[in-house]
LOSEFI-934170 format. One record per residue (C-alpha): residue number from 1; residue in three letters; x, y, z. Coordinates in nm, 3 decimals, decimal comma. Layout:
REM residues N
+-----+------+---------+---------+---------+
: pos : code :       x :       y :       z :
+-----+------+---------+---------+---------+
: NUM :  ala :       X :       Y :       Z :
...
+-----+------+---------+---------+---------+
***
This chain:
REM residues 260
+-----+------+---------+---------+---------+
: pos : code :       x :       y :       z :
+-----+------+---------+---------+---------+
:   1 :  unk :  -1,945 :  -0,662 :  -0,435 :
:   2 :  unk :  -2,018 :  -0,272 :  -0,484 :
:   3 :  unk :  -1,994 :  -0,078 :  -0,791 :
:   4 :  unk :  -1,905 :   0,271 :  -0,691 :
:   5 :  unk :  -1,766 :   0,419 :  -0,348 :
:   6 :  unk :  -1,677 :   0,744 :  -0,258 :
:   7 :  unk :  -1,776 :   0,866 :  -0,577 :
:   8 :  unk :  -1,569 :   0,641 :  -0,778 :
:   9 :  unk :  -1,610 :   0,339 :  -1,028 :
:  10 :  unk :  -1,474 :   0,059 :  -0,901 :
:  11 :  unk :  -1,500 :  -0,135 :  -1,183 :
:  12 :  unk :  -1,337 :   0,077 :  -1,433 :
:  13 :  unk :  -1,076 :   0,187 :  -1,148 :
:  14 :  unk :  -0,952 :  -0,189 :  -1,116 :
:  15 :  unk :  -0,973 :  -0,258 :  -1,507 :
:  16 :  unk :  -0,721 :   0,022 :  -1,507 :
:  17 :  unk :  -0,511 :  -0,098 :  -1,247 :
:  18 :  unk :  -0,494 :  -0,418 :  -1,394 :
:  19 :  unk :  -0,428 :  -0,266 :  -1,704 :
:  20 :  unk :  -0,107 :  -0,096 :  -1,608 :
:  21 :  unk :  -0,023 :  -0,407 :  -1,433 :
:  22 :  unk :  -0,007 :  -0,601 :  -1,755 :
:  23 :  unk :   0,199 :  -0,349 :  -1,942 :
:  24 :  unk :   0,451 :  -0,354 :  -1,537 :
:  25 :  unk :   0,440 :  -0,722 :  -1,689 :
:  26 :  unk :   0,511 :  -0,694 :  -2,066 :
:  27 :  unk :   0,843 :  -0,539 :  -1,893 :
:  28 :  unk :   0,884 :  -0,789 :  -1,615 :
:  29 :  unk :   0,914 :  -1,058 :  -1,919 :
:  30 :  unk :   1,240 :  -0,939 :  -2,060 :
:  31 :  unk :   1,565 :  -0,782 :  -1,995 :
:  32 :  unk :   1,553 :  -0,423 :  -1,869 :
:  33 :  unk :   1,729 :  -0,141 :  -1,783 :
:  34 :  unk :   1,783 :  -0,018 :  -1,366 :
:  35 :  unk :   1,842 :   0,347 :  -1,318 :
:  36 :  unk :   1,868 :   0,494 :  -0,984 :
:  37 :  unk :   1,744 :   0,859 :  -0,899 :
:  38 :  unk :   1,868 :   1,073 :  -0,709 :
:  39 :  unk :   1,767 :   0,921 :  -0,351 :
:  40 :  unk :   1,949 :   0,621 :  -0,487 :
:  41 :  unk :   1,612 :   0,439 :  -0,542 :
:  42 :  unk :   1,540 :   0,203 :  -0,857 :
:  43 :  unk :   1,368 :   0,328 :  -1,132 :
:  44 :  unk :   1,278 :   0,107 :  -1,425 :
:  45 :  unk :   1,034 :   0,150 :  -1,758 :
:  46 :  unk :   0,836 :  -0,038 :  -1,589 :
:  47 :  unk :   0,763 :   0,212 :  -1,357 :
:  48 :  unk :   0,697 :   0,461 :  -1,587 :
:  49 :  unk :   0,476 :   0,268 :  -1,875 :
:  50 :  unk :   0,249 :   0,180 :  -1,539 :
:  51 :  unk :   0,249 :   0,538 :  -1,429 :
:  52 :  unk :   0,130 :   0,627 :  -1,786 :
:  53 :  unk :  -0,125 :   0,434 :  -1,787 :
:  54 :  unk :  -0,229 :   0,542 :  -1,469 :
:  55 :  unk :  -0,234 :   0,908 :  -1,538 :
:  56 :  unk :  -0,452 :   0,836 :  -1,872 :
:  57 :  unk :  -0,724 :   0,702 :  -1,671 :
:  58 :  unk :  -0,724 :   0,934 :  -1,378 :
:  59 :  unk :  -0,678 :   1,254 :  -1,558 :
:  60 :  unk :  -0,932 :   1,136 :  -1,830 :
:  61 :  unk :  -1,185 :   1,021 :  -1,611 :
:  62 :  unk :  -1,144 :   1,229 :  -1,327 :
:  63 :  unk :  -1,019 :   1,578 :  -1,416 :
:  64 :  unk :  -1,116 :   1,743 :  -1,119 :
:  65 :  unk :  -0,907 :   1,564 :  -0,874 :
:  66 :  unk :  -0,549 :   1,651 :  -0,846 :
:  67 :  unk :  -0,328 :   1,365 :  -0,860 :
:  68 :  unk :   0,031 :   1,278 :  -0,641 :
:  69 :  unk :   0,220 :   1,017 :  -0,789 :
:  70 :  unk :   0,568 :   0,846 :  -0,744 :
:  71 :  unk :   0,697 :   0,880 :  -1,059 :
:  72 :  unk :   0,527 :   1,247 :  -1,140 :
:  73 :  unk :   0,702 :   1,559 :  -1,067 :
:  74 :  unk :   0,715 :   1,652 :  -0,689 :
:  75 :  unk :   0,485 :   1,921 :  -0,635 :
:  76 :  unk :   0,482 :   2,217 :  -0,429 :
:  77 :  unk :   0,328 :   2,231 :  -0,048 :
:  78 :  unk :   0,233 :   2,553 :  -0,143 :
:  79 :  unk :   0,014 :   2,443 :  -0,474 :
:  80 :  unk :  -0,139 :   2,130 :  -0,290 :
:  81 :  unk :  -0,136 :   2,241 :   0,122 :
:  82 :  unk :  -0,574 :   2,327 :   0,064 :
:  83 :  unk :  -0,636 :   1,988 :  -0,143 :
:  84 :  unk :  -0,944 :   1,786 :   0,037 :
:  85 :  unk :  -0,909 :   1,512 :  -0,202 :
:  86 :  unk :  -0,687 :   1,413 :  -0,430 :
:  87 :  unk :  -0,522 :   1,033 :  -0,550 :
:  88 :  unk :  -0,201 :   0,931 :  -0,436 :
:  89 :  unk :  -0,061 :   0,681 :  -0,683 :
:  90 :  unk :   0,274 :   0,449 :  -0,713 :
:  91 :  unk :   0,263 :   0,251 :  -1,032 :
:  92 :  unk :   0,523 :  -0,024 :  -0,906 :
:  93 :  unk :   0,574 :  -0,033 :  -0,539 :
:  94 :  unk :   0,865 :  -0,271 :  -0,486 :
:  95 :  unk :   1,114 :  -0,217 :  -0,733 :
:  96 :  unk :   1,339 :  -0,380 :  -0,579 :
:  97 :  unk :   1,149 :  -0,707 :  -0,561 :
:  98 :  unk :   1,057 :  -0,642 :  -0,955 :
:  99 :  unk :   1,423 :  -0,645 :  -1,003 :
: 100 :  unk :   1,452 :  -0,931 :  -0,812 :
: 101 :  unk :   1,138 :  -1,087 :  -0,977 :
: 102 :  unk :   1,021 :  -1,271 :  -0,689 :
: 103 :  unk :   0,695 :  -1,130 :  -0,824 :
: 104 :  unk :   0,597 :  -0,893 :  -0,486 :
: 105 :  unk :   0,530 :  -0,608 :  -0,623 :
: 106 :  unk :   0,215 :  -0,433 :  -0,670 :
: 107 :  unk :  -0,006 :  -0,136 :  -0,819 :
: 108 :  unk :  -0,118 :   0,121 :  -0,562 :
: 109 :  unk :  -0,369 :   0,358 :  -0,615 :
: 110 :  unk :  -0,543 :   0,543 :  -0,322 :
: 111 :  unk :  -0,795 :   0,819 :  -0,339 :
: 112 :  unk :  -0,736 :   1,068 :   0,010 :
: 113 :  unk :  -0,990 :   1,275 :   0,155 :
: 114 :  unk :  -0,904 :   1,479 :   0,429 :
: 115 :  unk :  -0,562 :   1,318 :   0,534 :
: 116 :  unk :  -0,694 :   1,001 :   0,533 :
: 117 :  unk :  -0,702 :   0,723 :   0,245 :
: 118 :  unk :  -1,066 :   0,593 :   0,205 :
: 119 :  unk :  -1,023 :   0,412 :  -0,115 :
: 120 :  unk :  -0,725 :   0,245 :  -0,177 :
: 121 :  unk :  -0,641 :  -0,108 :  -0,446 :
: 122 :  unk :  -0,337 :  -0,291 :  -0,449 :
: 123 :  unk :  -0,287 :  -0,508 :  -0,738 :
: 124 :  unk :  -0,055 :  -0,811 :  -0,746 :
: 125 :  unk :   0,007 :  -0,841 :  -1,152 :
: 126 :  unk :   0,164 :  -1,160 :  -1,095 :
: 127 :  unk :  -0,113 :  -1,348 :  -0,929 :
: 128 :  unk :  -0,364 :  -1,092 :  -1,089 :
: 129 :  unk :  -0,476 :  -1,011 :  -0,707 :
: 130 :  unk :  -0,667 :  -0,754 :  -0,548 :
: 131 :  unk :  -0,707 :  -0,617 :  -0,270 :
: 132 :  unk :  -0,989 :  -0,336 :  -0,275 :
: 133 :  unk :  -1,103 :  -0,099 :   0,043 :
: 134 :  unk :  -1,360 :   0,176 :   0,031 :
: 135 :  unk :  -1,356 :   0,292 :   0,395 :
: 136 :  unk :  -1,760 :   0,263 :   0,534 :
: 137 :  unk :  -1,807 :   0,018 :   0,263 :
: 138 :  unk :  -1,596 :  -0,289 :   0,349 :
: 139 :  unk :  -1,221 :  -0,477 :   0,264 :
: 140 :  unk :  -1,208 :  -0,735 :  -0,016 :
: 141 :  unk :  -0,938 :  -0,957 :  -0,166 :
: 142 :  unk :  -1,028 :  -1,033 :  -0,519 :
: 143 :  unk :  -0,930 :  -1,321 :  -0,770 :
: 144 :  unk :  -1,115 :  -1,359 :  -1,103 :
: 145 :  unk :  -1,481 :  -1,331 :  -1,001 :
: 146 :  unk :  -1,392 :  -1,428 :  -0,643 :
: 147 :  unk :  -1,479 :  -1,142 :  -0,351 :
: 148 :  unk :  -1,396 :  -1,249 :  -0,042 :
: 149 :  unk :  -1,476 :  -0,956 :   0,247 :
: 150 :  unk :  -1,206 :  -0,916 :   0,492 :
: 151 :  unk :  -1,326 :  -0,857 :   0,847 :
: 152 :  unk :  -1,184 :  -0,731 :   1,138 :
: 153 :  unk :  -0,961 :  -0,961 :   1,343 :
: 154 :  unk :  -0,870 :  -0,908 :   1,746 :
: 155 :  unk :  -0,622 :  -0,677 :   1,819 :
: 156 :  unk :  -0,221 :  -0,863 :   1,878 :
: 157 :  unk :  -0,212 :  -0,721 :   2,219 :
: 158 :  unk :  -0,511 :  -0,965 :   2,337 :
: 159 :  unk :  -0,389 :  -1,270 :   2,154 :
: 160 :  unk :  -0,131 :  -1,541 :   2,288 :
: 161 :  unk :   0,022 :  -1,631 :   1,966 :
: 162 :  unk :   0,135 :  -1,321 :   1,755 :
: 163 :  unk :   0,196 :  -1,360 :   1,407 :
: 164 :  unk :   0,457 :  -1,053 :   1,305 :
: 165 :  unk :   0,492 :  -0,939 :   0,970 :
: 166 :  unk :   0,876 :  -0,899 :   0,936 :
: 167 :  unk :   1,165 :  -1,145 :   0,805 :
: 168 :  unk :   1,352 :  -1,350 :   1,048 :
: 169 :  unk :   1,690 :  -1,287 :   0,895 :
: 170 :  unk :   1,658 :  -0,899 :   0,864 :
: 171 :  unk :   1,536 :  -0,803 :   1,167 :
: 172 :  unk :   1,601 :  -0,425 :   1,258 :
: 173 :  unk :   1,684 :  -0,362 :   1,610 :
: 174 :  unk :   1,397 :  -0,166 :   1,672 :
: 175 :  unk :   1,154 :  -0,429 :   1,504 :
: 176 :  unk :   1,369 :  -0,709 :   1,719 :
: 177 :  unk :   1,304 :  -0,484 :   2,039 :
: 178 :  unk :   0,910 :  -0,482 :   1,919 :
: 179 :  unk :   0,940 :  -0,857 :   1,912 :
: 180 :  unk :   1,128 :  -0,900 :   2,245 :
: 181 :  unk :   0,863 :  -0,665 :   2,414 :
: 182 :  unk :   0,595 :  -0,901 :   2,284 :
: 183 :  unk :   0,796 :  -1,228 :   2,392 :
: 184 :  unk :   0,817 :  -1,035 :   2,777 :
: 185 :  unk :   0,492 :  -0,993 :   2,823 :
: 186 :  unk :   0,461 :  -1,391 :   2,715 :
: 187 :  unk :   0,373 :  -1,436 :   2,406 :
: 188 :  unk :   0,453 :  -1,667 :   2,139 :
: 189 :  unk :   0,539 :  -1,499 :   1,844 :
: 190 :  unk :   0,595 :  -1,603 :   1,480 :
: 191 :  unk :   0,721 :  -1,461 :   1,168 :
: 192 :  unk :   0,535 :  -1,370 :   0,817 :
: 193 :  unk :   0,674 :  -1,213 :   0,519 :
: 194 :  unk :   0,628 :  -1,036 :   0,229 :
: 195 :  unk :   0,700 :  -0,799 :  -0,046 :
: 196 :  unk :   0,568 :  -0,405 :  -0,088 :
: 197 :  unk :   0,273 :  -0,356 :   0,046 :
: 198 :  unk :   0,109 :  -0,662 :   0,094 :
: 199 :  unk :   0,263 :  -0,648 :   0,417 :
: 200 :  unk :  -0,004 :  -0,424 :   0,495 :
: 201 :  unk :  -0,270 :  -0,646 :   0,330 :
: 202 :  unk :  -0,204 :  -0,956 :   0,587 :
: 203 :  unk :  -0,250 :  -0,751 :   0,836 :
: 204 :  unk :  -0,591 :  -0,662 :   0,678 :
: 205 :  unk :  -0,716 :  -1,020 :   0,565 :
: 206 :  unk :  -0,630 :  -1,144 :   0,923 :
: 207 :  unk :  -0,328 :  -1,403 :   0,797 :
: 208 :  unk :  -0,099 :  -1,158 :   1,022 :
: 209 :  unk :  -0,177 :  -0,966 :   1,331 :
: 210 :  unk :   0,094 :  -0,642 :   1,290 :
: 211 :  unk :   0,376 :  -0,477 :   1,103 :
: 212 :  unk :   0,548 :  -0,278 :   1,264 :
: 213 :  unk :   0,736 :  -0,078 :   1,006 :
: 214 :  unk :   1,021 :   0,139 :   1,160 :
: 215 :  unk :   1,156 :   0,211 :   0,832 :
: 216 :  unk :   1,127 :   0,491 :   0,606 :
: 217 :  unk :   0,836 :   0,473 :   0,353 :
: 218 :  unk :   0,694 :   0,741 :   0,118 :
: 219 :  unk :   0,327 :   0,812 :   0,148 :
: 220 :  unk :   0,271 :   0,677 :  -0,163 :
: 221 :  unk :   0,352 :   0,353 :  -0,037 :
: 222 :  unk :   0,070 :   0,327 :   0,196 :
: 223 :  unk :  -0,179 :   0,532 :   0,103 :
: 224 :  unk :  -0,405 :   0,256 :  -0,107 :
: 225 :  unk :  -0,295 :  -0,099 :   0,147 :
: 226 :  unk :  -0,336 :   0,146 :   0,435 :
: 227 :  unk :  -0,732 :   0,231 :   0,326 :
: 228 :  unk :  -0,729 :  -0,157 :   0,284 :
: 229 :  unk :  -0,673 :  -0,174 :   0,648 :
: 230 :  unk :  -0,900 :   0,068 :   0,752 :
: 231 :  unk :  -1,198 :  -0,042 :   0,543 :
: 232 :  unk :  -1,122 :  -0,403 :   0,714 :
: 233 :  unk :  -1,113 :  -0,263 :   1,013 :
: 234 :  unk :  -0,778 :  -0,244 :   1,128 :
: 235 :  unk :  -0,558 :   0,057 :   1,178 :
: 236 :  unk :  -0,202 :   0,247 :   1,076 :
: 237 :  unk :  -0,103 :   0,422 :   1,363 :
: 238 :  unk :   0,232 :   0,625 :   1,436 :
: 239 :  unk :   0,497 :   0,470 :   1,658 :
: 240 :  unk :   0,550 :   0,819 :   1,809 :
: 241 :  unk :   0,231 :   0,926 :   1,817 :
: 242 :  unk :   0,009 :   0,647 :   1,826 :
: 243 :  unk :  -0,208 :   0,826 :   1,616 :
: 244 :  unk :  -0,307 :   0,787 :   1,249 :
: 245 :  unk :  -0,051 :   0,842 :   0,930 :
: 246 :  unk :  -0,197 :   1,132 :   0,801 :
: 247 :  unk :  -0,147 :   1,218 :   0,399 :
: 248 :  unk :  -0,033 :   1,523 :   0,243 :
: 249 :  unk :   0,216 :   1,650 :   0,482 :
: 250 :  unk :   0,467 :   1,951 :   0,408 :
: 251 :  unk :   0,726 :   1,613 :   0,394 :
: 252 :  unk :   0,589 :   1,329 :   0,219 :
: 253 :  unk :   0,816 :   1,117 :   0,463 :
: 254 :  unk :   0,593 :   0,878 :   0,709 :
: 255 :  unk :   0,691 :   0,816 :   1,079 :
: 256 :  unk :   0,770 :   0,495 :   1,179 :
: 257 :  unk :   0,426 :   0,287 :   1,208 :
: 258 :  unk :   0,255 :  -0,008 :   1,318 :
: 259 :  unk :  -0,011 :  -0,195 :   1,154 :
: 260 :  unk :  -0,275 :  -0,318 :   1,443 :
+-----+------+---------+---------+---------+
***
């Protein structure tokens, strides 16, 4: 258990977190309205009373770090193209499976340096779950007074049995083609899901060994589970590329990637 990392405190960065997952809550309780925007994505008040919240703390306690945020308005490549640091926040990623309630959804709040996200907690209001990385500190899933450190695993391509984070039934047929290659080179593979982005926290406690995600996502979405990774020593790499998703782009848009 640390107290600060990377110049941030940890402690009154997850009491906040927490806190905007209880008001995401106070919403989840009761009937609410869906509006869509203009991409066609959900947008509910929950969503927004979390991104208040949010904002509040970040602005009040850190005023000199810019801040990108789902629900903020977009800003300009121009005004943000020189930041070195900065927080990337979305208040309620998985609308959909808050409208849903199925209860996968999280907080995400990532602090990037550089391109690269070296602080980054997801919060799980429903199970009131953590996951916390602080990249050259260490990984940790947290429940009530509970820190468990999550280490580095081996990497898929070495293992016999490869446990996939993707559903069964919805298989895309570039994810299915990911799967087949896998089965080829004989492997037995099986299949974990989840909601948001604690896809990209099995991956980092070691209870799956990839995602591939060849799906659009928004930085936002993986900025915090994707320092997660990293600090628990796993990577987000590009399909293309094979190199590292790297933040603040000209187009918030990520490539297709897999978590290894």
């Amino acid at each position: 258990m640390i107290s600060t990392a990377h110049g941030i405190s940890l402690p009154e960065l997850l009491a906040a977190t927490r806190q905007a997952g209880e008001v995401i809550l106070e919403v989840y309780a009761r009937d609410f309205e869906v509006e869509y925007k203009g991409d066609d994505s959900p947008l509910t008040e929950a969503d927004q009373k979390g991104n208040a919240v949010l904002m509040e703390f970040l602005r009040g306690s850190y005023p000199e770090i810019p801040i990108i945020s789902e629900e903020n308005k977009t800003i300009d490549y121009s005004e943000r193209k020189d930041w070195e640091r900065f927080w990337l926040v979305d208040p309620l990623d998985g609308t959909k499976e808050f409208i849903k309630k199925n209860g996968e959804f999280t907080v995400n709040v990532a602090l990037i340096e550089n391109g690269v996200p070296v602080l980054g907690v997801v919060y799980r209001p429903t199970t009131e779950t953590f996951h916390l990385g602080a990249v050259g500190e260490g990984a940790w899933r947290i429940e009530g007074d509970s820190w468990t450190l999550l280490e580095s695993q081996a990497h898929y391509q070495t293992l016999d049995k490869v446990t996939v984070v993707a559903s069964r039934s919805h298989l895309t047929p570039e994810v299915e083609q990911f799967v087949e290659d896998l089965k080829s080179a004989g492997k037995e593979v099986e299949f974990l899901s989840a909601g948001s982005s604690l896809k990209l926290c099995l991956v980092a406690e070691g209870k799956a060994d990839v995602y591939p995600r060849f799906g659009p996502t928004m930085e936002w979405d993986t900025g915090a589970a994707h320092a997660v990774a990293l600090a628990a020593g796993r990577q987000v790499n590009s399909r293309e590329t094979g190199k590292a998703l790297a933040y603040n782009k000209e187009n918030l848009l990520n490539p297709y990637f897999i978590v290894e």
